[in-house]
N, C-alpha and C positions, 0 to 999 in steps of 0.2 A: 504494500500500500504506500510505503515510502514513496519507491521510486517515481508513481503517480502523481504526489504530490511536488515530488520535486521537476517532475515534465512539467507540470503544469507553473510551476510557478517561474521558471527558464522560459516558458513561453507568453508569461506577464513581463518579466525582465525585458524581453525581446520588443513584445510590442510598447512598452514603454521607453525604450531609447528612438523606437520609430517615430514616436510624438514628438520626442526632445529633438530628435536631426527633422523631422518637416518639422517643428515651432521655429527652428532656429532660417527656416528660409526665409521664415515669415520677420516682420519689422517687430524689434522686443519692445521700442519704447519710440515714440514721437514726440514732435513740440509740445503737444496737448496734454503727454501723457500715457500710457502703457499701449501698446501696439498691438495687434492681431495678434499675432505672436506669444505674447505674455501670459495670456493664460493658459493657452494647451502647453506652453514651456513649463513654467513651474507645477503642472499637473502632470508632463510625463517623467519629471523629477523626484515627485513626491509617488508619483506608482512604483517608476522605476525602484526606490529605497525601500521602499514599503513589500513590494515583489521580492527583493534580497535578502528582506529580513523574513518574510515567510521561508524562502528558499531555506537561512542556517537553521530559523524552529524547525523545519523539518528533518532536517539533517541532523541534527541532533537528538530527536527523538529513536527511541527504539523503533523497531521493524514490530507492525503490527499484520496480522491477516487480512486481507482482503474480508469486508464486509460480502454478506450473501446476498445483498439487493445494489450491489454498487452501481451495477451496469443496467438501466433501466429495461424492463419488459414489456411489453405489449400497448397498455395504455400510455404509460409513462413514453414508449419510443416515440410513437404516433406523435404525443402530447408537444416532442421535444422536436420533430421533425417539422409538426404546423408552427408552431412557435419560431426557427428558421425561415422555411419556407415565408413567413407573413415579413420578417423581417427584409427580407432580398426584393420583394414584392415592395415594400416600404421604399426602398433603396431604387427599384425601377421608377412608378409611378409619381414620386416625391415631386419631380419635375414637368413631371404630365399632368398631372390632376391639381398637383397644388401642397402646401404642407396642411391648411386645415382639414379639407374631405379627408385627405392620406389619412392621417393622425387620427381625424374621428373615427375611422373605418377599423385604423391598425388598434388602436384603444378599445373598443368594441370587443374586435375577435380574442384579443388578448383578455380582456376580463370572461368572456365567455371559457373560453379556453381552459383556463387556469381554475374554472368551477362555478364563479360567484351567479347570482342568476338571478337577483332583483331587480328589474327591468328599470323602473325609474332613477334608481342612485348609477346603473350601468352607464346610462344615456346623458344624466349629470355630469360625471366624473369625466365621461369621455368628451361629451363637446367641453366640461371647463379644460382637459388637457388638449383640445384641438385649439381651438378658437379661443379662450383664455389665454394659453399661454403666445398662440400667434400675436395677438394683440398687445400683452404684456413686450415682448418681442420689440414689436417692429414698431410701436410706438412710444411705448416708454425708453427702452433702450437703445434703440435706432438699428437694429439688429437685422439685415434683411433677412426675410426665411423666403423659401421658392415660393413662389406663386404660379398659379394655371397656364398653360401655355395654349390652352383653348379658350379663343377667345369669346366663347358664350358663358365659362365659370368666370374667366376674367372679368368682365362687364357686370357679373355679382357680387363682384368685392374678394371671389375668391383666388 
């Protein structure tokens, strides 16, 4: 079980120097003030340290057995495959459709998904994380997020 945890956290190390070498293309600091750059930098910083330090607890720990449910079965595969699958799907249409529709859509199947099944906190939670946080976004922060590249959502506002 060690060794699993130590792939795993070699492959946190890894994607975290990724973020720190693209932060570092990116501008760290401007006349105004912190740059594009500046926060995915000191966040692939603080994974990458944080990644190293799980690496030596693991390393340090005794060698335990492999638990009997490690490896998901049936439900659980399906569960972990939609859950992917919605994500790369997110990753396609983000740009087609727009980040709110995306977001409420992908928010949706994800609560569905993962079990929860009260229809009206579903439908809450999902448009305040579509359209809530777009808003929050691109207006308060000035943060652009994609918008629709069809121009009948466009003309919605979305």
């Amino acid at each position: 079980m060690r060794r699993v945890y130590q792939a795993a956290s070699l492959v946190f190390v890894a994607l975290g120097i990724y973020v720190v070498l693209g932060a570092r293309r990116l501008t760290l600091y401007t006349i105004v003030g912190p740059g594009p750059g500046f926060f995915p930098f000191w966040l692939g910083i603080l994974f990458t340290g944080l990644s190293i330090l799980w690496l030596c607890q693991v390393s340090m720990q005794r060698e335990e057995p492999m638990e009997k449910n490690f490896i998901p079965r049936g439900a659980g595969v399906v569960r972990l495959i939609s859950i992917l699958a919605a994500l790369v799907l997110f990753y396609v249409l983000v740009d087609i459709i727009g980040f709110q529709l995306v977001m409420l859509c992908f928010l949706l199947f994800l609560i569905i998904v993962l079990g929860y099944r009260k229809c009206v906190l579903t439908l809450l939670v999902s448009a305040a994380g579509s359209f809530g946080v777009y808003y929050i976004f691109s207006r308060w922060l000035s943060v652009p997020l994609p918008e629709s590249s069809l121009e009948f959502l466009r003309n919605l506002g979305l």
